[in-house]
C-alpha positions in Angstrom: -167.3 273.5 -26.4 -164.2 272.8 -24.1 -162.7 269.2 -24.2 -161.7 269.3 -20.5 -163.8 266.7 -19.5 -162.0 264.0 -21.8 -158.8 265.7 -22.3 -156.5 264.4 -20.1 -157.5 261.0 -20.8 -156.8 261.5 -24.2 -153.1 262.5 -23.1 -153.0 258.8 -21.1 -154.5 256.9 -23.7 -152.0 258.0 -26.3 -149.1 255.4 -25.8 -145.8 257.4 -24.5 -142.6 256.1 -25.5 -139.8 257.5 -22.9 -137.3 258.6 -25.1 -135.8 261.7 -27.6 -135.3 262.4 -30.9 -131.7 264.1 -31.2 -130.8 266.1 -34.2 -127.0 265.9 -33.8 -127.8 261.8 -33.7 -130.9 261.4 -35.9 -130.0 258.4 -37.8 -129.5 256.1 -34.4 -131.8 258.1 -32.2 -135.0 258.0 -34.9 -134.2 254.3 -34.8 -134.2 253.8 -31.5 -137.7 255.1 -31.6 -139.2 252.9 -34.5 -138.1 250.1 -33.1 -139.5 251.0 -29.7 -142.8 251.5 -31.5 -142.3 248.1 -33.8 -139.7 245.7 -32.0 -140.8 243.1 -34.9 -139.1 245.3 -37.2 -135.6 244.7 -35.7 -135.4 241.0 -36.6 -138.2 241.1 -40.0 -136.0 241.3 -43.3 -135.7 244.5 -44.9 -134.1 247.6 -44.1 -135.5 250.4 -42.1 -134.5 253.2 -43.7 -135.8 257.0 -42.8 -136.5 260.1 -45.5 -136.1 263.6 -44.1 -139.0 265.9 -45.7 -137.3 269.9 -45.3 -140.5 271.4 -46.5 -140.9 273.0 -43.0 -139.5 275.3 -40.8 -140.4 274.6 -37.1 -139.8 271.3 -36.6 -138.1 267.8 -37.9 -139.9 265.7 -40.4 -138.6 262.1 -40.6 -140.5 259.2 -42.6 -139.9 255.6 -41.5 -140.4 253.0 -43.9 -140.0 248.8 -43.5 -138.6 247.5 -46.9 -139.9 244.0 -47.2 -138.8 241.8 -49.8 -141.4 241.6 -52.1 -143.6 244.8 -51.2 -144.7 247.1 -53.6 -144.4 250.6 -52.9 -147.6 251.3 -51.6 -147.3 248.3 -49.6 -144.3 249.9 -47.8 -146.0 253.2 -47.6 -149.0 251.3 -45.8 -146.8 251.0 -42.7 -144.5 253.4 -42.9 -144.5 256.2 -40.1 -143.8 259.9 -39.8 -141.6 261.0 -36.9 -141.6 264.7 -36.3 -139.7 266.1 -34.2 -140.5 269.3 -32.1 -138.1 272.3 -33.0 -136.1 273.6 -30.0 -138.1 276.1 -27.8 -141.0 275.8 -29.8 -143.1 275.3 -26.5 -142.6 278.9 -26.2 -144.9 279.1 -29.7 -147.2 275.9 -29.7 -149.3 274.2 -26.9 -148.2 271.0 -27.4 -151.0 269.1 -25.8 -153.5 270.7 -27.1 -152.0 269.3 -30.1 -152.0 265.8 -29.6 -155.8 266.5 -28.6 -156.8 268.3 -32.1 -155.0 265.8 -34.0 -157.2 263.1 -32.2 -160.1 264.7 -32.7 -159.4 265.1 -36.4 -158.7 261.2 -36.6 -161.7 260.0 -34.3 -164.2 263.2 -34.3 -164.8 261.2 -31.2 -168.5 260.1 -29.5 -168.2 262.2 -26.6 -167.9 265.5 -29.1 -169.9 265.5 -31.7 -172.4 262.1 -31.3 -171.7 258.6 -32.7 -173.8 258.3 -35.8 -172.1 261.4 -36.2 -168.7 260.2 -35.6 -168.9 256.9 -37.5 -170.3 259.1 -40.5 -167.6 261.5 -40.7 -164.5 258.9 -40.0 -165.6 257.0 -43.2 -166.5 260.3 -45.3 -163.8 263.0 -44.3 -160.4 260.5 -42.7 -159.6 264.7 -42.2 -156.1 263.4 -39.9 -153.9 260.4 -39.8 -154.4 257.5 -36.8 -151.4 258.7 -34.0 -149.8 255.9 -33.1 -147.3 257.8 -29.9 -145.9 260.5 -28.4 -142.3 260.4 -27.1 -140.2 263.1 -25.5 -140.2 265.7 -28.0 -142.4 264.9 -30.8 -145.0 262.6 -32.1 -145.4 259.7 -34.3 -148.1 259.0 -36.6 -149.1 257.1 -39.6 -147.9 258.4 -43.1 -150.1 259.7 -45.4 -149.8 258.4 -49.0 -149.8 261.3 -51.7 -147.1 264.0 -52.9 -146.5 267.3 -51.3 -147.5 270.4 -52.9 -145.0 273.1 -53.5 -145.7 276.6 -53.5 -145.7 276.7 -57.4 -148.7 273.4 -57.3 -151.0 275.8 -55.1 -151.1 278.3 -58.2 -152.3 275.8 -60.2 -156.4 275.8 -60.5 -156.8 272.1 -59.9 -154.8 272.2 -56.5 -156.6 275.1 -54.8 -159.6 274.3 -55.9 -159.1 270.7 -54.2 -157.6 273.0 -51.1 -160.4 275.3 -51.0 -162.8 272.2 -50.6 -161.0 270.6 -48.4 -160.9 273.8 -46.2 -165.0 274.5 -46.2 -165.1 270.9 -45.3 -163.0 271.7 -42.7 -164.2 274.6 -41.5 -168.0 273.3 -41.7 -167.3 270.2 -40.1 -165.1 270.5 -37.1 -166.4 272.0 -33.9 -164.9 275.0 -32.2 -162.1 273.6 -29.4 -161.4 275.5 -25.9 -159.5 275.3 -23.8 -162.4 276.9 -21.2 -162.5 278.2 -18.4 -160.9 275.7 -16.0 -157.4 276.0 -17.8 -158.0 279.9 -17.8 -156.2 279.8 -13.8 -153.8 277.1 -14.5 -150.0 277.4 -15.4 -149.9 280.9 -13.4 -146.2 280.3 -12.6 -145.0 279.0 -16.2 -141.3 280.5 -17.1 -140.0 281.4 -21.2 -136.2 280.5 -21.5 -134.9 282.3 -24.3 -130.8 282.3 -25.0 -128.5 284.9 -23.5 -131.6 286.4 -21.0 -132.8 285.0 -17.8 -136.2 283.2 -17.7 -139.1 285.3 -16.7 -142.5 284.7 -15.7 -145.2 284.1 -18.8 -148.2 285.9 -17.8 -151.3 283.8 -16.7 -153.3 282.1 -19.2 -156.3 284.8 -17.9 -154.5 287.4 -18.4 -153.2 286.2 -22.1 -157.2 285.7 -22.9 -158.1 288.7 -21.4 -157.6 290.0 -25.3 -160.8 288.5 -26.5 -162.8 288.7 -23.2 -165.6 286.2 -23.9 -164.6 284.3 -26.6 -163.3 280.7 -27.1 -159.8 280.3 -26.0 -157.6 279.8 -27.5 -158.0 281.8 -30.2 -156.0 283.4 -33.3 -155.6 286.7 -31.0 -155.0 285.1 -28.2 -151.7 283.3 -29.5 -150.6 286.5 -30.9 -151.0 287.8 -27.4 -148.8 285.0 -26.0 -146.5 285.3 -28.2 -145.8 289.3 -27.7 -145.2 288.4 -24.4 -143.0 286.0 -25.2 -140.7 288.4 -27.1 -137.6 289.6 -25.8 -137.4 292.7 -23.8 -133.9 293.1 -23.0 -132.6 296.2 -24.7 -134.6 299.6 -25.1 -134.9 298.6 -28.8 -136.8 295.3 -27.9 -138.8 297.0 -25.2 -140.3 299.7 -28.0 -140.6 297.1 -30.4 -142.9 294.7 -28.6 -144.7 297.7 -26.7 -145.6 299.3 -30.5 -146.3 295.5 -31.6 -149.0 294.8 -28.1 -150.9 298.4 -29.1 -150.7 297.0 -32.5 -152.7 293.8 -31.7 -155.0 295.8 -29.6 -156.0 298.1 -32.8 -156.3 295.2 -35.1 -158.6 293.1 -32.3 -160.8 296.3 -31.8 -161.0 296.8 -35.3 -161.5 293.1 -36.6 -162.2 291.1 -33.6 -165.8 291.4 -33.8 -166.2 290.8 -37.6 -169.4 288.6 -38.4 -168.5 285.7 -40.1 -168.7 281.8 -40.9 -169.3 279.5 -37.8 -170.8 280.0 -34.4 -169.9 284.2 -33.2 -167.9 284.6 -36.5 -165.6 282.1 -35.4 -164.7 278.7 -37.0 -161.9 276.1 -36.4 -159.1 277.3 -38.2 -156.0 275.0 -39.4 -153.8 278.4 -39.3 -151.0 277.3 -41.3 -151.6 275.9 -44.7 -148.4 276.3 -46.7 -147.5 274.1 -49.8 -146.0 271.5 -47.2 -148.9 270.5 -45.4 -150.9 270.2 -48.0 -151.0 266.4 -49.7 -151.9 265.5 -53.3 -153.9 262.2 -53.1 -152.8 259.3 -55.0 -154.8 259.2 -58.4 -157.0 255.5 -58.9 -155.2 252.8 -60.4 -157.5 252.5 -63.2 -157.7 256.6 -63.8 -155.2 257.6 -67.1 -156.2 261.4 -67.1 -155.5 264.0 -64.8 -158.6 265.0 -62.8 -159.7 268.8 -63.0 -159.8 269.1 -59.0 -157.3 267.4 -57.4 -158.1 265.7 -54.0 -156.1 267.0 -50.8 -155.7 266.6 -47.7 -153.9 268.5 -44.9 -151.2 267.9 -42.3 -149.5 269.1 -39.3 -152.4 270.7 -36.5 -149.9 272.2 -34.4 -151.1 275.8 -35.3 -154.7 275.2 -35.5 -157.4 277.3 -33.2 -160.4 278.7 -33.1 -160.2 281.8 -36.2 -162.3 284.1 -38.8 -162.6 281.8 -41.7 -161.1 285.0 -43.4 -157.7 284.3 -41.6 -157.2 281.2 -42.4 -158.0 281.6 -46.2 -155.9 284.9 -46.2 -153.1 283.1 -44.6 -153.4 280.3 -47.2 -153.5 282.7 -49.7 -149.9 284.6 -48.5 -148.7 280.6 -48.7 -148.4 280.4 -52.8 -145.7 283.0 -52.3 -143.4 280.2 -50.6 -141.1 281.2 -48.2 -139.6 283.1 -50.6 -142.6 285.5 -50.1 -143.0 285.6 -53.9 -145.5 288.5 -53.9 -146.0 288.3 -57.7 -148.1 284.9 -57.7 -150.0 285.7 -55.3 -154.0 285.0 -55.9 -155.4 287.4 -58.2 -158.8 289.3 -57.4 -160.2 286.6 -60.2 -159.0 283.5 -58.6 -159.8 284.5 -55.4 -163.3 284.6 -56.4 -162.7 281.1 -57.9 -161.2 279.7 -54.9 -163.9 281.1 -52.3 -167.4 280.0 -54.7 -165.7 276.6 -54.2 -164.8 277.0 -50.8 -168.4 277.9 -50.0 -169.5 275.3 -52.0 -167.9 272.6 -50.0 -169.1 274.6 -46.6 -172.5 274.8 -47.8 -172.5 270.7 -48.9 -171.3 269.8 -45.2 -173.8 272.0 -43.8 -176.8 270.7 -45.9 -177.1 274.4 -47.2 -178.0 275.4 -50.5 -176.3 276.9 -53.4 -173.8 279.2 -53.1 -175.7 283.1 -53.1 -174.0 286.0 -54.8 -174.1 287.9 -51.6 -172.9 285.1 -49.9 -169.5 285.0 -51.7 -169.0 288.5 -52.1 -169.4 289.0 -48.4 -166.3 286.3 -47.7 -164.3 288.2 -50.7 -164.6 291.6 -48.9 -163.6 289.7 -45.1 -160.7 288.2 -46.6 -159.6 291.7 -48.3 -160.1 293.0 -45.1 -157.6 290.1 -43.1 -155.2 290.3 -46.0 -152.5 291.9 -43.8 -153.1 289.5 -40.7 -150.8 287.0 -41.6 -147.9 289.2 -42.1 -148.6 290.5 -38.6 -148.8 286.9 -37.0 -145.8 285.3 -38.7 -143.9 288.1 -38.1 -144.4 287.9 -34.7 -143.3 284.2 -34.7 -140.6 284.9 -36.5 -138.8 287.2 -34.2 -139.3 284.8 -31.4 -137.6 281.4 -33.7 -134.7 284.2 -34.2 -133.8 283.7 -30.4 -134.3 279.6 -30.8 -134.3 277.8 -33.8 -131.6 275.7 -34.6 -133.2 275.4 -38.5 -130.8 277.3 -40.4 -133.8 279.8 -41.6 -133.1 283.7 -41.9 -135.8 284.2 -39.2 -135.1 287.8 -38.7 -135.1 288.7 -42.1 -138.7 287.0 -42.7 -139.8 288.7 -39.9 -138.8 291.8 -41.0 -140.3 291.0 -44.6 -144.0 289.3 -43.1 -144.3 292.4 -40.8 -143.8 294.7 -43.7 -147.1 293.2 -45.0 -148.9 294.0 -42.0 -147.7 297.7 -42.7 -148.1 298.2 -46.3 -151.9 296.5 -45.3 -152.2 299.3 -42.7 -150.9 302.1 -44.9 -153.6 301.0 -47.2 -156.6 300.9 -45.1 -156.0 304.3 -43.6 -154.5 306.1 -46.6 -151.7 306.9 -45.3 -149.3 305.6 -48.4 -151.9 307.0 -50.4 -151.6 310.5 -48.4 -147.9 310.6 -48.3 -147.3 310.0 -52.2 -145.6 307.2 -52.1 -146.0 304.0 -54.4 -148.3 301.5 -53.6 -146.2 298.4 -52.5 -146.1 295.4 -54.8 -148.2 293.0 -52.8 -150.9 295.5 -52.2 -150.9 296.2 -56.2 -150.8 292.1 -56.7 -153.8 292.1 -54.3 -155.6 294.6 -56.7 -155.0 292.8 -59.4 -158.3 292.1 -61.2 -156.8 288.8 -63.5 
């Protein structure tokens, strides 16, 4: 399904505020914004006062809140607003419009896509993304989410991911597949990367960038990993034979996996991409509730890496995620709870589909699909890593995480080809983790 017909009115409807968020000025610039957005809250009493989250890596997370006299808490949290900022030369990484158009489709699952008995149904049931309220130079505004943010340690725990791995078949059952189509397939022929210290150069056509997964949705997981190789530097001989081994790499792994039957339409469904402990949100408990409930409700944040994907990837990826950034390969999912996590997953996917009971076959198929996409992730975030090395300004070790996600990807491939096993060498800790029975 391609949104073409409705996108660009999406863009326009979304109020525009004409100004930027600056780093080196947050506190006055971030102000300038809110108030932009809410001139009543100049003159109102209370304080505006602004909480930086640091949970993430890619971009600036401010929350805005209006302290009232009188308002509780949650009364503040009500209004209060998350301003997040884009990280510098992150265009290079994200499409940034079709951003703004997933994360409106997530709030209004709108008419035009899905139906409107539909669309009323699922706004009341699912509330899967909160309302945007603007776009401004370089980021977005939208409404806070009440809850507490998981850390990589709350993923381990069985009532968080089994409240994640509903939340993910409901996700994954629910939302439709988004392409770009065609149409956008010829546009932006003549776009330019500007990395530091090298002169901009061309980015290859959005065609040739697809031409990866000929005849499949675009975009898709493949098809950003094929941007972003192109998008590497390739400046020294060094950086030439890197990217040109990391390009024949992609091609293997696409030959290999791209065609894998799975969940959704062609073995595709609509991935989130990027679900680490940060944008994932513990729900408030009711009022009137004293114990602690045995599956935590949760919902997810932050779209800007969601696309068309196996359902295998993006459980796989989630999976890498309780390791932190740390890459903590010892709590990583056992063979045990990943059984755990996908019966529930394919619980949830089965509800929201009006399917039946979860089949033994069924669930072992999805165990042996994310086994096989366990190295994936590693390959993909290394990738993104080398290219934040050359722009961030988030004082992160990009490099070094590069060098340790990409390492996954090749103690995976060492393992499916028996090569580490041929060679006599020791079977890397996250492969024996993975292995793990309990």
């Amino acid at each position: 399904m391609s949104p073409n017909s409705h996108s660009d009115g999406i863009i326009e409807d979304l109020r525009y505020v004409p100004l930027t968020y600056n780093n080196a000025e947050s506190q006055t610039s971030a102000l300038r914004l809110i108030l932009t957005l809410f001139p009543d809250w100049e003159h109102a009493e209370g304080n505006v006062e602004f909480v930086r989250f640091t949970d993430g890596i890619t971009n600036t997370l401010l929350k805005a809140v209006k302290r009232r006299p009188g308002y509780t808490e949650e009364q503040i949290d009500n209004e209060a607003v998350l301003l997040r900022a884009y990280g510098k030369g992150t265009e290079i990484l994200i499409d940034r419009e079709s951003e703004i158009r997933i994360h409106w489709l997530l709030w209004t699952l709108v008419d035009t896509l899905i139906g409107e008995a539909t669309s009323h149904s699922l706004l009341s049931q699912h509330n899967l993304a909160p309302p945007l309220l603007a776009r401004f130079h370089n980021g977005l505004l939208y409404r806070f989410i009440q809850g507490r943010v998981c850390s990589s340690e709350d993923l381990t725990r069985e009532a968080i991911w089994r409240g994640v791995a509903r939340r993910l078949g409901e996700w994954h059952a629910v939302l439709p597949i988004v392409s770009a189509g065609p149409k956008a397939a010829v546009q932006d022929d003549h776009r330019e990367i500007h990395l530091p210290d090298s002169s901009p150069k061309p980015l290859p056509s959005l065609k040739t960038i697809n031409a990866i997964t000929p005849g499949r949705p675009t975009p898709n997981i493949w098809t950003v990993m094929q941007k972003w190789i192109f998008a590497l530097p390739a400046e020294t001989d060094a950086e030439k034979q890197r990217r040109s081994r990391l390009q024949k790499e992609l091609e293997r792994t696409v030959k290999e996996l791209g065609d894998t039957p799975g969940l959704g339409k062609d073995g595709l469904i609509f991935g989130h991409c990027d679900l680490l402990s940060g944008n994932v949100i513990i729900q408030p408990h009711a009022t009137c509730t004293t114990s602690t409930p045995a599956i935590e409700t949760v919902k997810f944040i932050d779209y800007e890496y969601a696309t068309p994907s196996p359902a295998a990837f993006d459980i796989a990826n989630h999976f890498a995620e309780w390791g932190g950034f740390e890459c903590d390969f010892t709590v990583l999912p056992t063979r045990s709870q990943r059984r755990g996590f996908l019966r529930e997953y394919l619980a949830s996917y089965n509800k929201h589909l009006d399917r039946g009971p979860v089949a033994d076959s069924e669930a072992d198929r999805l165990f042996a699909e994310v086994d096989l996409f366990r190295g994936i992730p590693g390959f993909y975030w290394g990738i993104w890593a080398l290219i934040q090395a050359t722009i961030s300004q988030i004082d992160f070790d990009y490099a070094a995480y590069a060098e340790v996600r990409l390492g996954e990807y090749w103690a995976w491939r060492a393992e499916i080809n028996g090569s580490r096993e041929k060679e006599g060498k020791e079977k890397p800790l996250r492969e024996r983790r993975w292995a793990q029975e309990a």
